[in-house]
C-alpha positions as a Python dict, from the first residue, in 0.01 Angstrom:
ca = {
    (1, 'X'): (0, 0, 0),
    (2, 'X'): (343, 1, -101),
    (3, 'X'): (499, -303, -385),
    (4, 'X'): (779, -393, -122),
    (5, 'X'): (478, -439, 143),
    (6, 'X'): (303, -644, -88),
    (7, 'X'): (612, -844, -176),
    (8, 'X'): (716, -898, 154),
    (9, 'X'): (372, -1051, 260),
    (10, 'X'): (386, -1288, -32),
    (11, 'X'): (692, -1416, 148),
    (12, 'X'): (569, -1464, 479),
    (13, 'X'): (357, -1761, 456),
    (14, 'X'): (251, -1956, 186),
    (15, 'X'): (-2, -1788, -26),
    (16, 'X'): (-343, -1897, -111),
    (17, 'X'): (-477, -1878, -452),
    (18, 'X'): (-848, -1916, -568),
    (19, 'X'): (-1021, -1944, -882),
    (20, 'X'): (-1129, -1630, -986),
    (21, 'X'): (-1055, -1437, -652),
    (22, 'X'): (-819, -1092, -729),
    (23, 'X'): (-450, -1104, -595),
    (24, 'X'): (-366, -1368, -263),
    (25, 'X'): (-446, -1489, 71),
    (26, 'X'): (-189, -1512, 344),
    (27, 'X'): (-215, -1892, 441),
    (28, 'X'): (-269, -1764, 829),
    (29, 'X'): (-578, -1647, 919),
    (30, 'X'): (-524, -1303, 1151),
    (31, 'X'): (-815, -1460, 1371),
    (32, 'X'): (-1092, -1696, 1346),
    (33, 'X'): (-1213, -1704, 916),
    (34, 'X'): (-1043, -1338, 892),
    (35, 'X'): (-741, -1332, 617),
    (36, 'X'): (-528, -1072, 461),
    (37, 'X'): (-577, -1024, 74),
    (38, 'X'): (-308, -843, -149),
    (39, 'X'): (-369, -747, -484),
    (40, 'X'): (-194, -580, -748),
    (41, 'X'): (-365, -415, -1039),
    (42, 'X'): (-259, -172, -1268),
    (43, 'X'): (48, -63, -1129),
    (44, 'X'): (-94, 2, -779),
    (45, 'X'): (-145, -229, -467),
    (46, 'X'): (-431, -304, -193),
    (47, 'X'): (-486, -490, 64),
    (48, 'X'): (-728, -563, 304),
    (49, 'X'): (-850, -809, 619),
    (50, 'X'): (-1143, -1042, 459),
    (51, 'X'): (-1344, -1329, 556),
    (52, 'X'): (-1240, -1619, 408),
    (53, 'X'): (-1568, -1787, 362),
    (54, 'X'): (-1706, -1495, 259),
    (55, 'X'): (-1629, -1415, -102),
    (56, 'X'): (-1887, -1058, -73),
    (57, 'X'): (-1597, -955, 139),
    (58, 'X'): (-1306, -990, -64),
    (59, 'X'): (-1128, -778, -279),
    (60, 'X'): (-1280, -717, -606),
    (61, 'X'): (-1147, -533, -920),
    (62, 'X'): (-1520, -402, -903),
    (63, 'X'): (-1427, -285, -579),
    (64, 'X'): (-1060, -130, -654),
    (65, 'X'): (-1272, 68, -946),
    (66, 'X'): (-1485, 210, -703),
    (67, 'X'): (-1241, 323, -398),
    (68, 'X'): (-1033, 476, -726),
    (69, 'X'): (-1319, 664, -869),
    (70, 'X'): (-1344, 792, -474),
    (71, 'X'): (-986, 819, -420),
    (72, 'X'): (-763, 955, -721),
    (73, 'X'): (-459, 998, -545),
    (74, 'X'): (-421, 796, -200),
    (75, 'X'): (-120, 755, 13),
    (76, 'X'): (71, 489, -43),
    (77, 'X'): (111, 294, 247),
    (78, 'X'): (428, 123, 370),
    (79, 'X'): (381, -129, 695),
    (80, 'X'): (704, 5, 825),
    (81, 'X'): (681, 368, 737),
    (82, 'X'): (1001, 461, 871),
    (83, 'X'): (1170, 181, 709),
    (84, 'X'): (1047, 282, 351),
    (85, 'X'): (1304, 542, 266),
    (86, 'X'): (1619, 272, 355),
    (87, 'X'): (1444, 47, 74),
}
């Protein structure tokens, strides 16, 4: 995910911080207990849809090792890919 994506969603809605939890919830859930989770860490950005309650499901820096280890050199993904070059 792209830094501009990431800073965008901070902007959206007011984010939600917990103890100990990597990076930020968007305030809204998407549906029912399901949230989006941003996190920056070491230079590069993630994001995912997690269950709120469910603190197995969020986004880990455990879990940012591992998908590196798999994935070296991933995409970087902007929400509005054609919109990325005018930024």
């Amino acid at each position: 995910m792209s830094e501009a994506f990431q800073d965008e969603m901070l902007g959206v809605l007011p984010p939600v911080h917990f103890r100990g939890a990597a990076g930020f919830f968007v305030s809204e859930a998407v549906i029912d207990d399901v949230h989006a989770q941003f996190v920056a860490h070491r230079g590069r950005f993630y994001g995912a849809y997690v269950a709120l309650r469910d603190p197995a499901a969020w986004i880990t820096h455990a879990a940012i090792a591992a998908f590196d280890a798999a994935h070296p050199d991933p995409p970087v993904l902007d929400w509005y890919p054609g919109d990325a070059e005018d930024r």
